[in-house]
N, C-alpha and C positions, 0 to 999 in steps of 0.2 A: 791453266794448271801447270803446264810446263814452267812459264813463266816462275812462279810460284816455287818450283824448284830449284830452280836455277840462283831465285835468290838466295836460299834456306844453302843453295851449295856456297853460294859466295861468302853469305854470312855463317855459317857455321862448316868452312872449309878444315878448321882444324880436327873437326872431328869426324869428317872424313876422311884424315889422314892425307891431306892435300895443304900446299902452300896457298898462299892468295892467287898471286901468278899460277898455276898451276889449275887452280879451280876457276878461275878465268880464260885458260887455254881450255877448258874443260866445255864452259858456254860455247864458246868460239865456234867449235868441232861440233858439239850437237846443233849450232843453228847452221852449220853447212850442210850438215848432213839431213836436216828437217828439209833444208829449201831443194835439197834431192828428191826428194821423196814421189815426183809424180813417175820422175826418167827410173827409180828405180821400181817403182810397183810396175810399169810400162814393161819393162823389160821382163819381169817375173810374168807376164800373161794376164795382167788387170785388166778389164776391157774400158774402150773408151766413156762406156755409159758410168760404170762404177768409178773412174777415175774422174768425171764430171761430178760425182757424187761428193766423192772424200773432198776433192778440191772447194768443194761447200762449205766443207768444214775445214782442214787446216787451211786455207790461203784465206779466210776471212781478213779482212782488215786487221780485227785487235790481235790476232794471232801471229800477221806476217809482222806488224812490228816489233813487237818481240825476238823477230829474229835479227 
C-alpha cells in the first residue's frame, strides 16, 4: 500500500502541489524513515515480543524492497 502511494505521489505530484524532484525527495525521506521504525517504536517502550511481531509485517520481503 505504501508502495502504491508513493507512486500516485510521483505521478500525480502536481497536484499535490510538489515538483517532480521534490515528490522524489518526498519517497526518499519516507523510506528512511520506514527502515527506522523498529529503533524508533524501541525507544517509545514497544517490547521485544511486539516488536518481533510488527517486524512480520513491515520487514517482509515485498515491503523492504520498496524501500
Amino acid at each position: 500500500m505504501v508502495f502504491n502511494i508513493l507512486i500516485n505521489a510521483l505521478s500525480e505530484h502536481r497536484s499535490l502541489a510538489l515538483t517532480d524532484e521534490r515528490a522524489r525527495a518526498v519517497c526518499v525521506q519516507v523510506g528512511r524513515v520506514v527502515n527506522g521504525w523498529r529503533a524508533h517504536f524501541a525507544a517509545q517502550g514497544v517490547s521485544g515480543r511486539d516488536l518481533a511481531q510488527l517486524a512480520d509485517e513491515i520487514d517482509r520481503p515485498f515491503l523492504r524492497r520498496q524501500r
